[in-house]
Structures are given as structure tokens and as C-alpha cells.
One Martini backbone bead per residue (centre of mass of N, CA, C, O) as a GRO file, in nm:
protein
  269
    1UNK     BB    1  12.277  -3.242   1.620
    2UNK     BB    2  12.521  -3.477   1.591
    3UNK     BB    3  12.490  -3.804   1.422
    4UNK     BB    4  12.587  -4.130   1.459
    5UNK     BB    5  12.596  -4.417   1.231
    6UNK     BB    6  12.679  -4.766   1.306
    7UNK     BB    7  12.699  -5.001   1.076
    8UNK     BB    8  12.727  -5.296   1.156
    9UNK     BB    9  12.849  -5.690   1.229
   10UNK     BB   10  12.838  -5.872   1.456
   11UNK     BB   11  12.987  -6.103   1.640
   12UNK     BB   12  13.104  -6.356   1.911
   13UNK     BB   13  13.303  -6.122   1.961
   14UNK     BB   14  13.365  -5.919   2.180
   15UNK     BB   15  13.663  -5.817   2.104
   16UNK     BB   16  13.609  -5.737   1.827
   17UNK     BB   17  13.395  -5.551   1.873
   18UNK     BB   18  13.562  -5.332   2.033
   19UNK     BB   19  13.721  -5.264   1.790
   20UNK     BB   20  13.502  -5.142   1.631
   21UNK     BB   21  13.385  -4.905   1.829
   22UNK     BB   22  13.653  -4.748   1.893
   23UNK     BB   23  13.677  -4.677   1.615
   24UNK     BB   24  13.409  -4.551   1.536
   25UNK     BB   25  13.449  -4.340   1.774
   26UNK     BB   26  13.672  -4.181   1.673
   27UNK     BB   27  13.575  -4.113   1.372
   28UNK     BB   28  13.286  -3.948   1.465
   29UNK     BB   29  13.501  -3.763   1.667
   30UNK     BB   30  13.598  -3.642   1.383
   31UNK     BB   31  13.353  -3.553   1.260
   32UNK     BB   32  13.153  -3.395   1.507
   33UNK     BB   33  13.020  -3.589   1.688
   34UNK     BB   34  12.779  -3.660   1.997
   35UNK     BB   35  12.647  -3.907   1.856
   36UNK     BB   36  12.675  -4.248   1.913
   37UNK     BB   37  12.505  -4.520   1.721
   38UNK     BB   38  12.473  -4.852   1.784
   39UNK     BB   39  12.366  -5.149   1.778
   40UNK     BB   40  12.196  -5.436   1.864
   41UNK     BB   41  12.465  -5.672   1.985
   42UNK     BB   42  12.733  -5.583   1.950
   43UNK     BB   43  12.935  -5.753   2.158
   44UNK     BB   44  12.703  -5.977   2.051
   45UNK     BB   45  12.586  -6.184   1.886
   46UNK     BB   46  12.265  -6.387   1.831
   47UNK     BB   47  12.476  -6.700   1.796
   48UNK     BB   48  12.519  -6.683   2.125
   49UNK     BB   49  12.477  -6.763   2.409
   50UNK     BB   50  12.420  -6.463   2.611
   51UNK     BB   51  12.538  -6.567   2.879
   52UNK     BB   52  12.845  -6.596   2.758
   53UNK     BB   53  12.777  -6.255   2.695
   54UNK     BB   54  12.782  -6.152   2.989
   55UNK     BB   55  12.817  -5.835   3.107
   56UNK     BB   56  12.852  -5.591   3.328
   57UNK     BB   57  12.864  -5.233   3.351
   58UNK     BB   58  13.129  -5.286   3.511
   59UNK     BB   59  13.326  -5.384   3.301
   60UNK     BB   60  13.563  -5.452   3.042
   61UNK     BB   61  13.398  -5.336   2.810
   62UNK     BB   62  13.227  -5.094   2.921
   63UNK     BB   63  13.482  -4.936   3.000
   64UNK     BB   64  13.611  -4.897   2.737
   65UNK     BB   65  13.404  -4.716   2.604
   66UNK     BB   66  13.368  -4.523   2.819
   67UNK     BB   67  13.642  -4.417   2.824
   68UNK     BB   68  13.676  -4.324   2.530
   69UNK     BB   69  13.375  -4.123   2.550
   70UNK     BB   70  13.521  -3.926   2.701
   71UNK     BB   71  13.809  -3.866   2.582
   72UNK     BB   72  13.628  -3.791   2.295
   73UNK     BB   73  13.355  -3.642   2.362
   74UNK     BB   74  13.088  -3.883   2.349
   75UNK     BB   75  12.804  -4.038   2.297
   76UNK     BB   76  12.730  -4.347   2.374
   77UNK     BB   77  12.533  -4.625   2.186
   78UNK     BB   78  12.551  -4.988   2.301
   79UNK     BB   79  12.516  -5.301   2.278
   80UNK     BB   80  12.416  -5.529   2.517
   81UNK     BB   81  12.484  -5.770   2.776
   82UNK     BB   82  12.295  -5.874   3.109
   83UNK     BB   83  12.249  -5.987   3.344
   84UNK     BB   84  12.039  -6.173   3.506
   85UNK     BB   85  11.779  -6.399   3.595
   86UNK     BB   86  11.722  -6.727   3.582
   87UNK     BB   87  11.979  -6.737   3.387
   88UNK     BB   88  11.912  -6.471   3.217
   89UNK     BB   89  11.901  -6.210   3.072
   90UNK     BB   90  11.996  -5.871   2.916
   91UNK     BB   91  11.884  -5.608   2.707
   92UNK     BB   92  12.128  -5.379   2.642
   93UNK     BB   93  12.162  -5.006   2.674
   94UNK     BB   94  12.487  -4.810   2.658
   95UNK     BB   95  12.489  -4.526   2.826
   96UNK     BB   96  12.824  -4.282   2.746
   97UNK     BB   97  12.964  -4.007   2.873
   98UNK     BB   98  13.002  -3.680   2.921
   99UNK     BB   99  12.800  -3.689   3.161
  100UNK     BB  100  12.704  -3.971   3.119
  101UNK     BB  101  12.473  -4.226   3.258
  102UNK     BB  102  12.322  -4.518   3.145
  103UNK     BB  103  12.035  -4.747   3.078
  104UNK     BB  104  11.842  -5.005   2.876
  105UNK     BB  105  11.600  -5.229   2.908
  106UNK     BB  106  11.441  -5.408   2.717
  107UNK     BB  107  11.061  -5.460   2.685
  108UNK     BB  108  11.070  -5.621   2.401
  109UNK     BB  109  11.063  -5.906   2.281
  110UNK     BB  110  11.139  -6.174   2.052
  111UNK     BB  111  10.828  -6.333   1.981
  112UNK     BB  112  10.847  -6.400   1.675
  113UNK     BB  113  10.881  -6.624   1.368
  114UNK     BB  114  10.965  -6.874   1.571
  115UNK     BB  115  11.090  -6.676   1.809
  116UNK     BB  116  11.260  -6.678   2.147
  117UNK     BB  117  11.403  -6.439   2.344
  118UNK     BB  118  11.285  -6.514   2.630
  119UNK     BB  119  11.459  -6.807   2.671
  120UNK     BB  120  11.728  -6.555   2.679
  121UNK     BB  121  11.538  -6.296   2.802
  122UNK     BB  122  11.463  -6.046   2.994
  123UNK     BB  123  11.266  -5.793   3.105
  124UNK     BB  124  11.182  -5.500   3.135
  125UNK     BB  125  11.017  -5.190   3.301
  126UNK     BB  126  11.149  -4.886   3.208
  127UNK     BB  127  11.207  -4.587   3.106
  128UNK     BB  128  11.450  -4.400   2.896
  129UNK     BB  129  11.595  -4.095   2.930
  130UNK     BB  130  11.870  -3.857   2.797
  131UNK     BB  131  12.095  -3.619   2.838
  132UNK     BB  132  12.218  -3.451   2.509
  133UNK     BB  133  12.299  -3.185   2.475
  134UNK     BB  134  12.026  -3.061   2.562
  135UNK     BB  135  11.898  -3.342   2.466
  136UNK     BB  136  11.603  -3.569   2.471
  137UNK     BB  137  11.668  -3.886   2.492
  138UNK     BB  138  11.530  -4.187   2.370
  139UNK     BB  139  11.462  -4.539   2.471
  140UNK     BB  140  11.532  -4.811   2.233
  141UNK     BB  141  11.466  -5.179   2.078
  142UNK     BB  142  11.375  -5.300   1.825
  143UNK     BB  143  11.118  -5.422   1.851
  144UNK     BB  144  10.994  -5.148   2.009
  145UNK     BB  145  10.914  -5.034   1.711
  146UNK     BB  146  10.615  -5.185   1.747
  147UNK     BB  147  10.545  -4.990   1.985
  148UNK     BB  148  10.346  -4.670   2.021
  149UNK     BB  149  10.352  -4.626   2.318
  150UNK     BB  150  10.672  -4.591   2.388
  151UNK     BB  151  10.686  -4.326   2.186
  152UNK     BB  152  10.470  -4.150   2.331
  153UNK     BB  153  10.603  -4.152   2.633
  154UNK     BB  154  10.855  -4.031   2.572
  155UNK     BB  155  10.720  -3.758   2.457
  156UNK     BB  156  10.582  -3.719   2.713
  157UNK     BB  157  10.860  -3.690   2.871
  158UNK     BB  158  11.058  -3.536   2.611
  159UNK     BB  159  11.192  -3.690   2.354
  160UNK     BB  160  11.304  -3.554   2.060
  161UNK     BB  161  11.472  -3.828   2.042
  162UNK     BB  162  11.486  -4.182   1.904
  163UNK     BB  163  11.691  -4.474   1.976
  164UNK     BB  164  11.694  -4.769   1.747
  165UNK     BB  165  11.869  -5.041   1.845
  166UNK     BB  166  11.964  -5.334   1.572
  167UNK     BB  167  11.870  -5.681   1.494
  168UNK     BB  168  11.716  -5.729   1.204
  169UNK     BB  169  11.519  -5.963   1.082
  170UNK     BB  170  11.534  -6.150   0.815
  171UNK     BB  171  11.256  -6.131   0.545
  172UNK     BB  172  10.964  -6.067   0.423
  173UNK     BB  173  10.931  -5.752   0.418
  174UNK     BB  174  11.095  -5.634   0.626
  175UNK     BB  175  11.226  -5.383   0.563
  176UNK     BB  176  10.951  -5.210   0.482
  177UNK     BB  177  10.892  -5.262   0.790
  178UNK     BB  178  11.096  -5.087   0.898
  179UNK     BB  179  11.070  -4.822   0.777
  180UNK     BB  180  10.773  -4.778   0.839
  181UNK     BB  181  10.839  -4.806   1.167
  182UNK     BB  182  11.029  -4.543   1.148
  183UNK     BB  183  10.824  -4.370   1.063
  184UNK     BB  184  10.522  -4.368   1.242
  185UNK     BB  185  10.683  -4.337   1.524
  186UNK     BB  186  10.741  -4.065   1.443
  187UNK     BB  187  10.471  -3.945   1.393
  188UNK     BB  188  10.309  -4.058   1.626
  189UNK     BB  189  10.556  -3.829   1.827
  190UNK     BB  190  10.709  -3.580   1.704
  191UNK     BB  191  10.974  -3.709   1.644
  192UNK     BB  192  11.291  -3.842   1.625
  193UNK     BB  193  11.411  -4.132   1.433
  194UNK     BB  194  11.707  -4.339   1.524
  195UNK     BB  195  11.769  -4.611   1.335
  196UNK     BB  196  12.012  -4.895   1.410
  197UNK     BB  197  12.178  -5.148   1.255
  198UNK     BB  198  12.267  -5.407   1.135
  199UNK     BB  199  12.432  -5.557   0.916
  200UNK     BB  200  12.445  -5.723   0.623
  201UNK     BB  201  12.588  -5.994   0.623
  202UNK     BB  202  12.763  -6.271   0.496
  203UNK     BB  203  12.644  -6.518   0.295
  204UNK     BB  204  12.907  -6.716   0.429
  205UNK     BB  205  12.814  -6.655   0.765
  206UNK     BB  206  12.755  -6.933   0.976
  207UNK     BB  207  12.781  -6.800   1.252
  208UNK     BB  208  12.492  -6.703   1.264
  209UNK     BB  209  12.291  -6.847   1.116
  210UNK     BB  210  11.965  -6.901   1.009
  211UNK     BB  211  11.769  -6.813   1.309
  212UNK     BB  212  11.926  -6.559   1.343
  213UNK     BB  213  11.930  -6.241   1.435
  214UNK     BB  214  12.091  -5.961   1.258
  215UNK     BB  215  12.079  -5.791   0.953
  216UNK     BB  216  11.990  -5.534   0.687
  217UNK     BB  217  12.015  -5.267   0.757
  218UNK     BB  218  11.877  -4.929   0.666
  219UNK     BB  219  11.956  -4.695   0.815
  220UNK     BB  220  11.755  -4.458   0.974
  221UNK     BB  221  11.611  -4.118   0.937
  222UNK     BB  222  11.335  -3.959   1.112
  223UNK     BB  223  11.092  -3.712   1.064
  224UNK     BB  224  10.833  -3.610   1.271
  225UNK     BB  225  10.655  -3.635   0.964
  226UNK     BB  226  10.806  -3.901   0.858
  227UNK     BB  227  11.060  -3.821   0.729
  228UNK     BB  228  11.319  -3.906   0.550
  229UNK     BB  229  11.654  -3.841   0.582
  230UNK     BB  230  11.772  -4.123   0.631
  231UNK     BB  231  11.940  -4.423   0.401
  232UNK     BB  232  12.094  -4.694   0.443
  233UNK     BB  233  12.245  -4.973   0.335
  234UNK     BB  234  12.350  -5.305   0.372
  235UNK     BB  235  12.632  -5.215   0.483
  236UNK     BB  236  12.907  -5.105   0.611
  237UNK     BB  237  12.849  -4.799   0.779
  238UNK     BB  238  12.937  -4.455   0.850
  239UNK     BB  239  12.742  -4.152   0.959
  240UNK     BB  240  12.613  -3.853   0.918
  241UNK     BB  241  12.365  -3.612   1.101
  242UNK     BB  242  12.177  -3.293   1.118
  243UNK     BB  243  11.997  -3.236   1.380
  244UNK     BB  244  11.654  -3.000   1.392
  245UNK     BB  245  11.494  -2.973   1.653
  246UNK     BB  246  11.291  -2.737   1.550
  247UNK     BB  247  11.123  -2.925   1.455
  248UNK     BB  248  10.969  -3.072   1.652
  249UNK     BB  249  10.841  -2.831   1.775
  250UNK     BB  250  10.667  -2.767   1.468
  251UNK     BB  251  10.501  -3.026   1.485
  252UNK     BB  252  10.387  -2.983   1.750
  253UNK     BB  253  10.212  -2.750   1.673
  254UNK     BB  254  10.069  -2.851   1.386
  255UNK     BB  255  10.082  -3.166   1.548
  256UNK     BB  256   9.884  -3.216   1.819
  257UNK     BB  257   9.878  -3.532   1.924
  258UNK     BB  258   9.945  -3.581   2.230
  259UNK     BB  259   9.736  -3.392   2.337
  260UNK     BB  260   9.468  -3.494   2.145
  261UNK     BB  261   9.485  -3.763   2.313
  262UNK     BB  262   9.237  -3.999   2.441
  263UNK     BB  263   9.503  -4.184   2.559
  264UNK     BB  264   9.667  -4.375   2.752
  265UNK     BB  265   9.945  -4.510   2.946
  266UNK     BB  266  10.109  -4.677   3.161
  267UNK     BB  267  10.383  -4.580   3.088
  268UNK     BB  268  10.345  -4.273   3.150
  269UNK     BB  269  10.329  -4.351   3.504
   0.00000   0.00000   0.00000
């Protein structure tokens, strides 16, 4: 599987953010990818109050996508808002390609750091796999990088790769928490995990905030035993690599933690 990841850095505006992943669905799907992976928040940054960026996964911005998505024959993995109850919000991604369509919504909140990202987002419920080319896709965001449960429980359920789009706040030591979490997460669950951050904002971008998640960069590519396989830099890149579906297999055989495992979680069931 031929996979894009789009590190880039969304603005407060919808409008302007569609036309990055839009340019960016077509240059991957000619690039050869079958899977584009971008950030969480890519619709708008959480610089901007949530609810005033929610909209439905039937408007017209996730529509925008899905059209390009089919037109170009890709399956795009893309953050946004969505509606939810009492005034909050969903931290949700859109997935959505030919033959292919479901959503995700985050299950871990980013309450930590002096954040709190519950005050305007509830929180979702249920775990999410998507079959792209044949290939079993889980479905996480951000904070979920944190809880090998989640990841562990996708892998039991099929899951062969593991998507993890990311507006990760930056911080001391946090860059090498992510790369960390994201070989951990992988080996963990003997899966391929594709973590997809926002790039590094421009430091007199005072429109992100200061104290409001953004992104670092350094979207990372680990493989089933830990290794990394791609890791980029800190701006705006488009990247492409061709996953190994085999090696999946044979780490799960080599190192069967998911069957030796005399735990298991909730999630599981």
C-alpha cells in the first residue's frame, strides 16, 4: 500500500484549509498513493473556537473532499469538527474514498498540560477500522497515541495499520514523547502505525494562540517491531511510502504479544 502523509499547518479558515488538502489529494494521487493521511484539526486549528468551525459530514466542506476523493481514486483520512451535544463538539476524522466511507471520532480528550480540550469537545465511543485496498485500517487521533490499549484492541480486531492524525502541542521533550509513542504504539501491537502531525506554525503566526495545541511536525512511519521507517522534519512536506503489509505478518508471528497477552481491555469487547 502506497501511502501520503500531508504535514501541514491549518489556518482558522475552512475555506483556505480545503484548498490545501484538495491540491494536495490530487498531487498524492498522482504521485501513486491509495491512502492520504492528513492531520487532526486540518478544517480549522483549534486556534479558533470549535463550534464555530463544526459542520455535518454531509456539508459542503466534507463533500468537497469526498468528491475530489472519488474523482482522484484515493482514500483521504482528514480531520475535522463535528457537531455533538450541549453546546461541545466531535474531534472526528473523515474517511472517505472510492467504495469507502465512516468517520471516527476521538476517544481520548487532551486534558493535560494546563488544557483542556473537554470544555469544547465530548468525547466519542467506539473503536473504528476501515478496510482500504484490502488492507485493515484503525482509526486514532492525537492524545490516543497515549493508551496502548486502544491500539492493542484495533490489532485484535484486524487492524494491519494504524492512522494517527495529530495536532501535537509543542513543549519541552514533546517531539521525542511523539516519536516515542509512535514506535511504542507500533510495537505494542505488532501493526504498522502512520502518525501524521500539523506542521511547525511559523513563529509569528500569533493567530495559533499560545497555549493552543498546534503541531510539531516529525510525522513518523514505524513498523510492526518498532522501527522507524520515515520520519519527516518540521515544515510543510508531502511525503509518500510504500507499506509492507508482509512484514505485519511476520512480526505477529515472530512476536505474538496480542495472543500472549493475559490482559485485555474493554475496548476489546
Amino acid at each position: 500500500m502506497r501511502v501520503a502523509l500531508a504535514q501541514f499547518t491549518a489556518t482558522t479558515e475552512p475555506a483556505l484549509n480545503l484548498e490545501v488538502v484538495l491540491d494536495q489529494l490530487a498531487k498524492a494521487a498522482a504521485a501513486g498513493a491509495q491512502l492520504v493521511v492528513f492531520p487532526e484539526a486540518m478544517s480549522c486549528s483549534f486556534a479558533r473556537p470549535r463550534a464555530e468551525a463544526a459542520e455535518a459530514l454531509d456539508g459542503p466542506w466534507a463533500a468537497a473532499v469526498r468528491e475530489a476523493a472519488a474523482e482522484l481514486g484515493v482514500t483521504a483520512v482528514v480531520g475535522v469538527f463535528t457537531p455533538g451535544s450541549s453546546g461541545r463538539v466531535r474531534n472526528t476524522l473523515l474517511v472517505t474514498g472510492p467504495g469507502v466511507e465512516t468517520h471516527f471520532d476521538k476517544l481520548h480528550l487532551f486534558d493535560a498540560y494546563g488544557y483542556a480540550e473537554s470544555d469544547q469537545i465530548e468525547p466519542g465511543d467506539q473503536l473504528v477500522l476501515v478496510e482500504v485496498n484490502g488492507v485493515q485500517v484503525g482509526l486514532a487521533t492525537c492524545y490516543d497515541i497515549r493508551f496502548a490499549e486502544q491500539f492493542k484492541a484495533l490489532a485484535r480486531q484486524g487492524a494491519q495499520v494504524i492512522v494517527v492524525p495529530s495536532s501535537w502541542a509543542p513543549g519541552e521533550r514533546k517531539v521525542d514523547q511523539w516519536r516515542l509513542l509512535a514506535t511504542a504504539r507500533a510495537l505494542d501491537c505488532t501493526s504498522i502505525v502512520v502518525a501524521v502531525d500539523q506542521a511547525e506554525p511559523l513563529s509569528d503566526d500569533s493567530a495559533q494562540g499560545a497555549r493552543k495545541p498546534t503541531g510539531v511536525g516529525h510525522s513518523i512511519v514505524a513498523g510492526p517491531l518498532g522501527e522507524v521507517l520515515l520520519e519527516l522534519g518540521p515544515g510543510p512536506e508531502l511525503a509518500l511510502i510504500d507499506l509492507d503489509l508482509d512484514s505485519v505478518a511476520q512480526a505477529r508471528k515472530a512476536l505474538p504479544v496480542l495472543g500472549n497477552s493475559r490482559f485485555s481491555s474493554s475496548l476489546d469487547r
